[in-house]
N, C-alpha and C positions, 0 to 999 in steps of 0.2 A: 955343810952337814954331810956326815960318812953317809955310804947307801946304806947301811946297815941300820940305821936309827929310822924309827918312823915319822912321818912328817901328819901332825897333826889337821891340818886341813887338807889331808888325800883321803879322797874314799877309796878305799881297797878295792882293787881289780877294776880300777879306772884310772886318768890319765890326769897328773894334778893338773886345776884349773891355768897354772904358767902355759901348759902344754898345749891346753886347749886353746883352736884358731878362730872356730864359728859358734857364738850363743844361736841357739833355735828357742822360738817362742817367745821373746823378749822385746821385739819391734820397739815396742811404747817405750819403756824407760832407756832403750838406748837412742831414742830419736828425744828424749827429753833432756838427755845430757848433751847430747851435740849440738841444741840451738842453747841450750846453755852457756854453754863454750864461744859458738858462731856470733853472740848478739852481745859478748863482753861479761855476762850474768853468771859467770864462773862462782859458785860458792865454792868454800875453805874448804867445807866439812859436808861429807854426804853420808847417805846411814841406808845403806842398801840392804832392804826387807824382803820379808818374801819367807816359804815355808823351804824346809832341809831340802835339799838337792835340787832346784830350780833354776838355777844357772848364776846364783851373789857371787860366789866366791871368781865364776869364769867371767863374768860384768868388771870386777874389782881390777884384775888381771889386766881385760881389756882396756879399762881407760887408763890404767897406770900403763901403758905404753903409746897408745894414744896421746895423751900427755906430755909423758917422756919425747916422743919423736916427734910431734906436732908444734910446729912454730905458734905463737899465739894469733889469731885472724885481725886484733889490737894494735900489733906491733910493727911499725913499718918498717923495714929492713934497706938498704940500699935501693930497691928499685919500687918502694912501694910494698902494702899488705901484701899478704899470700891470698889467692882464693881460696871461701871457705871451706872445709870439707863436708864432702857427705856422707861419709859413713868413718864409726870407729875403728874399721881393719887397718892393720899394718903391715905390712906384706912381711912376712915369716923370715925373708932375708935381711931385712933390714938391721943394721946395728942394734940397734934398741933392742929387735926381736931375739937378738941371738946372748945380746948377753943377759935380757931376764929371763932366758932359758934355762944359761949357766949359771944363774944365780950371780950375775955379776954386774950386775946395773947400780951404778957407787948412787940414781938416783933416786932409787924405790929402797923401802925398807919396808920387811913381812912384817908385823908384831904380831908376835902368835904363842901359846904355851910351849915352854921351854921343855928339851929334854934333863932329865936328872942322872948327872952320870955316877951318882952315887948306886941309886936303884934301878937303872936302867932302863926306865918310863918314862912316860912324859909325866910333866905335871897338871894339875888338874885343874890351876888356875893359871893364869897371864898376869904375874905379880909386880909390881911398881919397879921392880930393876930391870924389869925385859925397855918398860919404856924410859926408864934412864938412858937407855943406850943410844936414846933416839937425840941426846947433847949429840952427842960423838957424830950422829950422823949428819945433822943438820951443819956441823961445823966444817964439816969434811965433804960432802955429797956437794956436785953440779957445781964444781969452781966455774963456769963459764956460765953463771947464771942462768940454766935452765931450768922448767921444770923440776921440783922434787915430789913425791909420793910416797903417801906412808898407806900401806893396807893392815886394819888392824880386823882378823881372822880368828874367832871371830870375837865384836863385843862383848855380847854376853859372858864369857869366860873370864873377862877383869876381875880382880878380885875389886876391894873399897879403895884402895889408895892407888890402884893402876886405872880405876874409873877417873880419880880425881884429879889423876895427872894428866889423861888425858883430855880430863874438860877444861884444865888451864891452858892446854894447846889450842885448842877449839876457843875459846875466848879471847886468847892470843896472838894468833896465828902465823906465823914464821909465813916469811914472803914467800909468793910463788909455790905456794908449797898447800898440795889437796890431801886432806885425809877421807881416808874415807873406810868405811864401818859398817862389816858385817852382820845383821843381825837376825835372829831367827824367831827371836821372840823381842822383838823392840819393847814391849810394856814395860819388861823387868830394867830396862834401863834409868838411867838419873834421869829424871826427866827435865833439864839441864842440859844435856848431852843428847835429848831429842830437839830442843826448842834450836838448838846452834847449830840446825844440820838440817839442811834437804831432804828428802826422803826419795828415796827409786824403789817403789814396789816392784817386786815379780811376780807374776801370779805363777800356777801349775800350769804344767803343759798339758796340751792336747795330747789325745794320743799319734797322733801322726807326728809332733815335734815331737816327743819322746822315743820311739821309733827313730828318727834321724838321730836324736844326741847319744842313745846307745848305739846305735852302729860307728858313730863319730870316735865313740869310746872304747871299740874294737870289742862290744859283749856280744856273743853268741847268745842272742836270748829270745826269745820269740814274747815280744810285748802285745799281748794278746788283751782282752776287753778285763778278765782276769787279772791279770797281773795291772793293768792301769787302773782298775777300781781300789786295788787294795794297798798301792804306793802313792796312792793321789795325786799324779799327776809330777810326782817328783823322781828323774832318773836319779841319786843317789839312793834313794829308798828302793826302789826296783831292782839296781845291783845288789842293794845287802838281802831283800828277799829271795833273789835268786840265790847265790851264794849259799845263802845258811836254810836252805829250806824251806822259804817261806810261807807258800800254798800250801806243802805237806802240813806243816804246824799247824795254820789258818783250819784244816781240815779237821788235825786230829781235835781244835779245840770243839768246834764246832757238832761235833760227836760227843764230847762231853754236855755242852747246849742242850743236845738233842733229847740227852738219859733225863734233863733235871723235870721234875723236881727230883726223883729218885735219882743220886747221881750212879755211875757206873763208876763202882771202887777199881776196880782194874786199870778204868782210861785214867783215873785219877791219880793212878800209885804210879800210872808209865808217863807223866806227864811230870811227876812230882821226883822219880827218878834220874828222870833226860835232864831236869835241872838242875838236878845239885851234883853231875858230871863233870871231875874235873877240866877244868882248862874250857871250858861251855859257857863263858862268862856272853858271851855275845849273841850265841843262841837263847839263853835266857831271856836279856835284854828286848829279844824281839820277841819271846815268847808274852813279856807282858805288855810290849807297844802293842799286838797284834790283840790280844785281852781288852785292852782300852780299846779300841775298836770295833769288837764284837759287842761290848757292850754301850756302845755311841750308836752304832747300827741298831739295836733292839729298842732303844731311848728314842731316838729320832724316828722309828715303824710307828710306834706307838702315840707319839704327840703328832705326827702326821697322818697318821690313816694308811700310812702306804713304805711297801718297803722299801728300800732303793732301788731306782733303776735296772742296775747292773748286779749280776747274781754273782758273787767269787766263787760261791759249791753248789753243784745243783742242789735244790731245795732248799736253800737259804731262805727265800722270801717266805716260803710258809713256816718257817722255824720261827722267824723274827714276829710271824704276826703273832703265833701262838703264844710268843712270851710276853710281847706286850700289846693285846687286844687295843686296851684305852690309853687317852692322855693321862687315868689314874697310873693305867701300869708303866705309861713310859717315865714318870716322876719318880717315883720307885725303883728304876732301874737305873737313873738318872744318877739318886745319891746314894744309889751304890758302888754307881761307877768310881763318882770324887771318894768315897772310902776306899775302895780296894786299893787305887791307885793312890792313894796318900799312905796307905798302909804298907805296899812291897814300895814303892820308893824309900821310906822312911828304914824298912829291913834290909833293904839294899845299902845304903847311907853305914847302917850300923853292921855289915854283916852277918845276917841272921841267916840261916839255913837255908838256900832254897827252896829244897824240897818241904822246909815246913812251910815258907811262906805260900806255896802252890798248893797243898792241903788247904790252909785257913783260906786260901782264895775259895776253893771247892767248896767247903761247908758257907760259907755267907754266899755263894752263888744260890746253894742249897735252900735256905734260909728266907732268900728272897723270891725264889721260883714257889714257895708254900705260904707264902704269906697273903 
């Protein structure tokens, strides 16, 4: 791939997960896979879970070299097994390490959305000829019968006929050969393609493993109580909310919060503005993850009693009790969350206006704060 093309499973202004040597916060499912490994209980197919930025895709990475460079603990060699190993590192120099660096491991194959060199994007799904390619690989990859590895980056992104092909591999299985499958919302998967596959949850990080994996990721960020309440516990989210503003936004929404029921036309027309700004397609994006959230926050004050913990803006907690006193008001707030959010997705999908979809969010915010 030219440096010039973007690579769909890098998070911007981070280091893709190839690159990455050390998961922080993951203990459990990497000591899950390695007595996997250790005790002969090797599955085909593994479906490594977990919420956006938690360390799947730097997991996926690791034991596709693991793999790749590790003799099996099965197989007796001239003098006898190897002792098992205890941990998935592979030291950075090692063969294996240097050429899945360079993209040159004939053993591992990424399956990921392709770029279009027609429009010059990526595409938006991982379509049934990305994993046709994967003939060619298995034909060609590891003549000296070693390990092979396919990372499919992620699941959820198949379309119906590159799920399908995938689940005839998984049913199938080509020797010596682990897939394994990113996913971020496993539900939406065939549930087919759940039952033939392992699972490795990751949970959110602490804030002190988060803290290490951004420094790891060379971000100048100060991950403070702030910034981990409002990325939950996932360093990819904490990079894009730094990046694109994310507090500042989180703030000015919350200012809008503050006016309703009377909303403040002002903050509403600058909120409604900043969105429908050319080339702002990602500030947007976060403008209405960050919307779902304030309003998951007021929903959850209100059926608990209690606000959260941790405050992202001073005065949050008594903002959230105001809005939703009872478990009446957090129900309320509840299914207005699944409407808004099925509404500017669905506007998003079809290209509607930003700036009108940030209005019509205002007025049914409106709507629901006088009701």
């Amino acid at each position: 791939m030219s440096d010039d093309r973007p690579e769909p499973d890098r998070i911007e202004g981070a280091p893709h997960p190839r690159e990455t040597n050390h998961l922080f916060g993951q203990d459990a499912a990497q000591a899950a896979f390695l007595e996997a490994f250790n005790t002969g209980r090797l599955h085909h197919g593994w479906l490594v879970t977990g919420p956006r930025g938690v360390g799947k895709a730097t997991l996926a990475w690791m034991i596709a070299r693991f793999l790749i460079a590790t003799p099996s603990t099965q197989e007796d060699g001239l003098f006898g097994a190897p002792p098992p190993p205890t941990s998935l590192q592979i030291d950075p120099d090692h063969p294996v390490s240097r050429r899945i660096l360079a993209n040159s491991e004939p053993a591992l194959f990424s399956l990921r959305r392709p770029y279009d060199e027609k429009t010059k994007k990526l595409k938006s799904q991982i379509t049934v000829d990305e994993v046709r390619k994967l003939k060619n690989f298995f034909a060609l990859s590891s003549a000296d019968g070693g390990h092979r590895v396919v990372i499919v980056d992620s699941a959820d992104e198949m379309n119906v006929n590159a799920a399908n092909a995938i689940l005839k591999l998984l049913e199938e299985p080509p020797a010596k050969t682990t897939l394994l499958l990113i996913s971020h919302q496993p539900s939406r998967l065939l549930p087919t393609i759940r039952s033939r596959c392992r699972e490795l949850r990751l949970a959110p990080l602490s804030p002190h493993d988060m803290t290490q994996a951004l420094d790891q990721a060379g971000a100048e960020v100060n991950a403070g109580p702030a910034l981990a309440e409002l990325s939950v516990g996932s360093v990819g989210e904490a990079l894009r909310l730094t990046q694109l503003g994310g507090l500042e936004t989180y703030s000015k929404l919350l200012m809008l919060f503050d006016s309703l029921p009377r909303t403040n036309r002002q903050q509403a027309l600058a909120l409604a503005e900043a969105a429908a700004a050319r080339g702002k397609d990602s500030e947007f994006e976060l403008l209405l993850t960050l919307m779902d959230m304030i309003l998951a926050r007021i929903a959850r004050t209100g059926a608990t009693g209690r606000p959260p913990a941790v405050e992202v803006i001073a005065g949050e907690a008594a903002l959230l009790q105001r809005l939703a006193p009872s478990p009446h008001h957090a129900r309320r707030w509840a299914e207005v969350a699944q409407e808004i959010s099925a509404r500017t997705r669905h506007g998003r999908a079809v290209n509607l206006d930003p700036a009108a979809l940030v209005l019509d969010t205002v007025f049914k915010l409106q709507e629901t704060a006088t009701a």
